[in-house]
C-alpha positions as semicolon CSV with decimal commas, in nm:
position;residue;x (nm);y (nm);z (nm)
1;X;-0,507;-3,476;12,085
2;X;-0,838;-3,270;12,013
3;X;-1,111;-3,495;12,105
4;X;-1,454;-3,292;12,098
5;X;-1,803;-3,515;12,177
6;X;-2,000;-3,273;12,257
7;X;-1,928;-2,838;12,293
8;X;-2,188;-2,786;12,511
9;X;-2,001;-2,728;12,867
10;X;-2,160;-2,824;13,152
11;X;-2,070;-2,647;13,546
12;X;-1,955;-2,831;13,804
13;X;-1,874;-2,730;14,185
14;X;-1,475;-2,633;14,237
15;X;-1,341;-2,696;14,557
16;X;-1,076;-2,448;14,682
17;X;-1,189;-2,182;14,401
18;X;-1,397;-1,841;14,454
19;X;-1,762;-1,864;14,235
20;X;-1,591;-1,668;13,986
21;X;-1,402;-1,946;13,890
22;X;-1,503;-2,234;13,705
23;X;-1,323;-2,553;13,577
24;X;-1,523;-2,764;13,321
25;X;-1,486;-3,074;13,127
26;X;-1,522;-3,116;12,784
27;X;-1,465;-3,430;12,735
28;X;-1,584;-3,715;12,825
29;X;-1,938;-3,583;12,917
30;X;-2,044;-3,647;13,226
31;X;-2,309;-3,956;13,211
32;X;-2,090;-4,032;12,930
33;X;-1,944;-4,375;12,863
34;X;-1,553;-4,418;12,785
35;X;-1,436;-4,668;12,600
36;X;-1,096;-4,699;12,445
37;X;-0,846;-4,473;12,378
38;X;-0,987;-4,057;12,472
39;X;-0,865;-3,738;12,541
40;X;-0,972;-3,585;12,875
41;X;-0,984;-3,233;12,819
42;X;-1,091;-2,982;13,072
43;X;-1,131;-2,538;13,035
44;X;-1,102;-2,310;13,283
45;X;-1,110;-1,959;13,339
46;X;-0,781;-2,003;13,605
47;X;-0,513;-1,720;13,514
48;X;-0,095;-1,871;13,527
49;X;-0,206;-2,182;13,535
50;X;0,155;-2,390;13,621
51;X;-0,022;-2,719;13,554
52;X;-0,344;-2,956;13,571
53;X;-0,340;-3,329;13,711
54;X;-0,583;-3,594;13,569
55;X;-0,715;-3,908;13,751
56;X;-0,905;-4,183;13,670
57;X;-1,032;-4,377;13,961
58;X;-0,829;-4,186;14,199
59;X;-0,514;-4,245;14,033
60;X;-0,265;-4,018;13,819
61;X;-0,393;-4,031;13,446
62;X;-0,142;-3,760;13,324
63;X;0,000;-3,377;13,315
64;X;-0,131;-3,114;13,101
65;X;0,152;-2,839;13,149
66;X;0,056;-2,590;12,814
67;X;-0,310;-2,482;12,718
68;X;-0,542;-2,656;12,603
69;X;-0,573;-2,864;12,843
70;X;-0,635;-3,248;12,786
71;X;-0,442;-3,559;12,783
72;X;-0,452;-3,921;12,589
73;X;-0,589;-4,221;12,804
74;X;-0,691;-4,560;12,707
75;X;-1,009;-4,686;12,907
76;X;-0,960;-4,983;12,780
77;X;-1,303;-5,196;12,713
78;X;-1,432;-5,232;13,090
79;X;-1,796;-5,159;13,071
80;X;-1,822;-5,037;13,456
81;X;-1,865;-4,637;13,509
82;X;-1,518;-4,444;13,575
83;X;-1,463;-4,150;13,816
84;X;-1,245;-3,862;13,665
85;X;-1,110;-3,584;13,811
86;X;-0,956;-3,239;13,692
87;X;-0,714;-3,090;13,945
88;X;-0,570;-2,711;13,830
89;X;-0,233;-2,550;13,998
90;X;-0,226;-2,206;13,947
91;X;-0,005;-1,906;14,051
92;X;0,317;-2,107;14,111
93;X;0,098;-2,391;14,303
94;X;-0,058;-2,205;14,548
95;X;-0,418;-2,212;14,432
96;X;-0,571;-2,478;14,319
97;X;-0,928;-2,604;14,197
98;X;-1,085;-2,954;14,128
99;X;-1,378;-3,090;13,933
100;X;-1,504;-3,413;13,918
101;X;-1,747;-3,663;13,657
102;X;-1,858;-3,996;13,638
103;X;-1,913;-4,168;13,365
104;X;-2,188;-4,365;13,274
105;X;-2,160;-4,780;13,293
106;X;-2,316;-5,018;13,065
107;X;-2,605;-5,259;13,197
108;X;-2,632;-5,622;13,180
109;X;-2,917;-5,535;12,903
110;X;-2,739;-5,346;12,664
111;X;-2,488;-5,421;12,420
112;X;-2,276;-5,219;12,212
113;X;-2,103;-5,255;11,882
114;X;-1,750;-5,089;11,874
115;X;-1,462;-5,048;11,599
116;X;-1,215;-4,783;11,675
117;X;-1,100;-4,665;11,369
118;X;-0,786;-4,493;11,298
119;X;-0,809;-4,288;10,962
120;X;-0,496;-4,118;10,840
121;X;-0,555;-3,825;10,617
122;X;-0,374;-3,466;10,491
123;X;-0,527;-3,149;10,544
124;X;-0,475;-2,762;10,421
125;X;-0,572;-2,513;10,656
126;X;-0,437;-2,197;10,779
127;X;-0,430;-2,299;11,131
128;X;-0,485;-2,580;11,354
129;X;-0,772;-2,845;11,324
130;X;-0,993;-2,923;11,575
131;X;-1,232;-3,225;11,605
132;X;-1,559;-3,039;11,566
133;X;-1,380;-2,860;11,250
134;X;-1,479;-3,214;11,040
135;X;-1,735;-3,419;10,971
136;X;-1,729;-3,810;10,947
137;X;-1,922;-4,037;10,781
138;X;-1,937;-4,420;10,724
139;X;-2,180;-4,621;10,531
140;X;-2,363;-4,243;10,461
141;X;-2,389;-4,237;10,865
142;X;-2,201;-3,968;11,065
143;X;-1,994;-4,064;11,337
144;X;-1,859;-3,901;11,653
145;X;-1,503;-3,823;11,601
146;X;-1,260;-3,886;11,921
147;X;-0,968;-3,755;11,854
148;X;-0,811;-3,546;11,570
149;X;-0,387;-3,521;11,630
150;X;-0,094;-3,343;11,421
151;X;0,115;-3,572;11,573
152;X;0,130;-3,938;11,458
153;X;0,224;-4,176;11,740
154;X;0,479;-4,448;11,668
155;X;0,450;-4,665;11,364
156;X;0,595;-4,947;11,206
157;X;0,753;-4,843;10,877
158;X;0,758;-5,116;10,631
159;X;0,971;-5,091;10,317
160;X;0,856;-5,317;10,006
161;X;1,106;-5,301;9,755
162;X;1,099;-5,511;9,432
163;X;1,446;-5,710;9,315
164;X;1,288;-5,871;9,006
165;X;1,542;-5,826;8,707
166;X;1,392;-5,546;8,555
167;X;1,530;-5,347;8,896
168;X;1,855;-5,364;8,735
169;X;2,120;-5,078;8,606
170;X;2,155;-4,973;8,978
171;X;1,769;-4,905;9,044
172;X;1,786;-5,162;9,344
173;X;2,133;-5,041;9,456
174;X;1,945;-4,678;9,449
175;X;1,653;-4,794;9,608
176;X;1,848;-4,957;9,899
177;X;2,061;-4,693;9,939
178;X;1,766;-4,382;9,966
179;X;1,606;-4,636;10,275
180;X;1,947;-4,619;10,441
181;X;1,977;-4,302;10,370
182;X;1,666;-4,102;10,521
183;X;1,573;-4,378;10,773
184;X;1,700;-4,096;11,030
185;X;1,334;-3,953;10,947
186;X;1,180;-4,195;11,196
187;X;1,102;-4,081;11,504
188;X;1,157;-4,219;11,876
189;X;0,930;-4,544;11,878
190;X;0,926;-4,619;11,544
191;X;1,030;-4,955;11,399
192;X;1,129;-5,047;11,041
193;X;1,171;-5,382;10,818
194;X;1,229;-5,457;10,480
195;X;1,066;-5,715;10,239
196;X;1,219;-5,800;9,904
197;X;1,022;-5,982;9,636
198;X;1,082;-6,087;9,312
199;X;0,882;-6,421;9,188
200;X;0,911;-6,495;9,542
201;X;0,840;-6,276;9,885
202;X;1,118;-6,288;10,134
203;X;1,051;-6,300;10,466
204;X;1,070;-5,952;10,692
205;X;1,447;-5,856;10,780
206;X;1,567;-5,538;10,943
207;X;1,682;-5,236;10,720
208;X;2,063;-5,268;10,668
209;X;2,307;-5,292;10,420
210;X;2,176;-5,572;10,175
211;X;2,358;-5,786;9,898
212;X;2,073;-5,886;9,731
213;X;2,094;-5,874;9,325
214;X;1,835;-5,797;9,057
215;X;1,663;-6,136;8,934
216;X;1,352;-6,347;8,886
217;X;1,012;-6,231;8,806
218;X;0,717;-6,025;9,026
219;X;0,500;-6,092;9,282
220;X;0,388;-5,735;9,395
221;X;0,051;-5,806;9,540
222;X;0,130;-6,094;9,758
223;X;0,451;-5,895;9,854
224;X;0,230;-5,606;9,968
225;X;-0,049;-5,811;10,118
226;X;0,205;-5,996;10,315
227;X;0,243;-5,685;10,568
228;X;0,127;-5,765;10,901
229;X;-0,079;-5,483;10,993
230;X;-0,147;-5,538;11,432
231;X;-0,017;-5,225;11,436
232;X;0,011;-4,879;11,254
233;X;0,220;-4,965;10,968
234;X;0,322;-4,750;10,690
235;X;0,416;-4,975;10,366
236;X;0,648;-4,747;10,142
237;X;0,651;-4,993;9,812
238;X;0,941;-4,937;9,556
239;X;0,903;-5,077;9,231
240;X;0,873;-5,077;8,850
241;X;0,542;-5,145;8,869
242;X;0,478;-5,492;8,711
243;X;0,358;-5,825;8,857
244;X;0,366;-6,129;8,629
245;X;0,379;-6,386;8,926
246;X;0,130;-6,317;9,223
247;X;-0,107;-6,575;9,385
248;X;-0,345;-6,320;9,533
249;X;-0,555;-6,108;9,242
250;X;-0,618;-5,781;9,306
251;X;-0,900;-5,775;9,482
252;X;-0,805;-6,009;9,739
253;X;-0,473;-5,817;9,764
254;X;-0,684;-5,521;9,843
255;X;-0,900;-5,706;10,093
256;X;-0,587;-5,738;10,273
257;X;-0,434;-5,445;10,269
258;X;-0,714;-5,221;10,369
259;X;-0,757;-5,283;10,741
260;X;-0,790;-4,975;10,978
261;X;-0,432;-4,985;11,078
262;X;-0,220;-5,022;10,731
263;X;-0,123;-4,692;10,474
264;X;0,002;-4,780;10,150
265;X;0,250;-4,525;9,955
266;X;0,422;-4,639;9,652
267;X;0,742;-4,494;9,470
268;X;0,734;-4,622;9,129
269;X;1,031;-4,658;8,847
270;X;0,825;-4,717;8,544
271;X;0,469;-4,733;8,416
272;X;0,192;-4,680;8,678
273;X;0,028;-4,977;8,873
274;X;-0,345;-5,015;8,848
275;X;-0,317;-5,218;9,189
276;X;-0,079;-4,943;9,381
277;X;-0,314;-4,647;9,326
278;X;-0,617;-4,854;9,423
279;X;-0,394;-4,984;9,722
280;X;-0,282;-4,571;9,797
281;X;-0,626;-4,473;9,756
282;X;-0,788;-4,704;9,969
283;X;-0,609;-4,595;10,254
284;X;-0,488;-4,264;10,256
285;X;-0,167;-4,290;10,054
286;X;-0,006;-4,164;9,781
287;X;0,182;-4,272;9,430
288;X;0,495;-4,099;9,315
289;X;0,703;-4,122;9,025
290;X;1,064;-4,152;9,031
291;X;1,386;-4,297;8,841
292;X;1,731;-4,425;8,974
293;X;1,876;-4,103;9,038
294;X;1,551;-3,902;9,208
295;X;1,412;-4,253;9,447
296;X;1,597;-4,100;9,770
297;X;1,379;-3,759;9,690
298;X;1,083;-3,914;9,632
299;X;1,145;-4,111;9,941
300;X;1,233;-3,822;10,176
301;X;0,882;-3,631;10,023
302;X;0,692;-3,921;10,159
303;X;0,836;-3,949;10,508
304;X;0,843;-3,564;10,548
305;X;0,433;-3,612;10,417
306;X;0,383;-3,864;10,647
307;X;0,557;-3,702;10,920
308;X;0,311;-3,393;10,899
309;X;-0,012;-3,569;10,886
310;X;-0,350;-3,582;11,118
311;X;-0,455;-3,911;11,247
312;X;-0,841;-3,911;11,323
313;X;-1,011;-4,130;11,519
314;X;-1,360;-4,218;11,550
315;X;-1,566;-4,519;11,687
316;X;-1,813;-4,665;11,488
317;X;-2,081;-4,857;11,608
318;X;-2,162;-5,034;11,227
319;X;-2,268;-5,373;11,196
320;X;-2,224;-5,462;10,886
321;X;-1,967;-5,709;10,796
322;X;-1,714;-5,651;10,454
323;X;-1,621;-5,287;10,313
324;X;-1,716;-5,020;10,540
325;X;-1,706;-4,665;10,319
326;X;-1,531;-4,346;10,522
327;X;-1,607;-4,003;10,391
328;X;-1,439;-3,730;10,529
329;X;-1,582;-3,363;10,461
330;X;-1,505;-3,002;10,633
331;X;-1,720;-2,784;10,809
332;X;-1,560;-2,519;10,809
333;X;-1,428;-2,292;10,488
334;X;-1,059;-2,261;10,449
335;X;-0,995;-2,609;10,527
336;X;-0,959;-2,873;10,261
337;X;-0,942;-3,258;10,308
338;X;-0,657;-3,324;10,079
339;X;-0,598;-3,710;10,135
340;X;-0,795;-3,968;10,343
341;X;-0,908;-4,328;10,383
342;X;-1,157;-4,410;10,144
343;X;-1,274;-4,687;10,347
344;X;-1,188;-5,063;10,592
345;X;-1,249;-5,406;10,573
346;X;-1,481;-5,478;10,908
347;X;-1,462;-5,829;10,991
């Protein structure tokens, strides 16, 4: 993870270590406060470095083993101050150096207002992106971004697929088949499910071989809506498009769907869906267009897309209850936001 709150390093005493050396941290601050999930991230000027040790509170946080060197940890949401320490093995583990911070604790007075948001987006840049390469905004205020990963951690993939009668001549056998098919995309610690709908929204059921026929009418929003979304969740929606039969209206379809932690993509077999590309565009999605025979494509394009996508996080400290607007802008030249959350629901 590249977590970046602040560039401006800050010396600290290193036991074990000639003056020449120094071993910093660059995250958290010190004085800081950590809350939540944060990279630790330390530099030093230590040649073969075989390895640096994190603790928090005086107990093993993690292994950095490969420059740079930081870590993931979740604070969790204790207000009290935490003590971290850095310790760096160098020259096959016979020297070694250690730094330590505190960070700060929250008084009884004070309060503080805290979302961490998650916000999914693509990027195009000629090498790799760093935290203090963007710029964040929501509601027109910036915010302090925590974390900026090529990575995605494990999801749950959801697969939406519509089996109203207009699915028929073998697009819902084709459909079924491509999620078979490229489910070996998934990565260790992923989950899947499938939802059919027609007129009516079937309840969750693991991906598998199916006998389910073409019939009925569409419900598309409440199928979508009907995600849980606890948890990063990926909704890949198959479909011709229509809805003749949903409870929800569009907007409070959307309501639903745009939470911090759900990303909508959509592979549509027919005319485009006014509700799908608001859905996609909400959240950091995307729409494609396929028939019977090029679904499984379409499908592998959007696992391979989500597959090689940044997940930023930032923590906002908004107030303000309803739709929360993200904007997410470079700093830098060469690198171009290509897809992102346009925004949450903050309840």
């Amino acid at each position: 993870m590249k977590v970046i709150f602040c560039w401006r390093r800050f010396p600290f005493s290193v036991t074990g270590a000639f003056l020449s050396l120094f071993l910093t941290f660059v995250s958290p601050q010190p004085g800081a406060q950590a809350i939540g999930p944060t990279a630790i991230e330390i530099t030093t000027n230590a040649t073969n470095v075989d390895r640096v040790e994190f603790s928090v509170d005086g107990k093993l946080a993690g292994v950095a083993r490969t420059a740079p060197w930081r870590i993931a940890f979740d604070f969790g949401a204790t207000l009290e101050s935490r003590t971290i320490s850095a310790k760096v093995w160098s020259n096959g583990y016979r020297n070694s150096e250690t730094a330590t911070i505190t960070t700060a604790a929250l008084t009884a007075g004070e309060t503080m207002d805290v979302d961490v948001v998650e916000v999914p987006l693509r990027l195009r840049a000629s090498r790799t992106i760093r935290a203090d390469d963007l710029r964040v905004r929501e509601n027109g205020v910036e915010q302090t971004i925590r974390s900026i990963t090529a990575t995605r951690a494990p999801a749950h993939f959801a697969f939406v697929v519509d089996r109203s009668l207009s699915m028929g001549e073998g697009k819902l056998e084709a459909a079924l088949h491509a999620i078979e098919s490229e489910l070996s995309q998934l990565r260790a610690g992923d989950t899947s499910s499938l939802i059919l709908f027609n007129h009516n929204v079937a309840k969750a059921q693991p991906v598998g071989r199916v006998n389910a026929k073409p019939s009925g009418g569409t419900s598309l929003r409440d199928a979508v809506a009907s995600i849980p979304s606890t948890q990063r969740t990926y909704a890949i929606v198959i479909t011709d498009g229509g809805d003749r039969n949903s409870v929800l209206s569009e907007e409070d379809a959307l309501r639903k769907i745009s939470t911090t932690h759900t990303v909508v993509h959509a592979i549509v077999l027919g005319n485009a869906s006014h509700f799908l590309e608001r859905a996609a565009s909400n959240t950091g999605g995307t729409i494609a267009s396929a028939s019977r025979d090029t679904i499984r494509r379409e499908l592998h394009r959007v696992l391979e897309d989500i597959n090689s996508r940044y997940t930023l996080v930032y923590q906002s400290h908004g107030t303000q209850r309803g739709w929360r607007t993200i904007a997410i802008t470079s700093k830098r030249s060469g690198i171009a936001v290509v897809t992102a959350r346009k925004g949450y629901f903050a309840r």
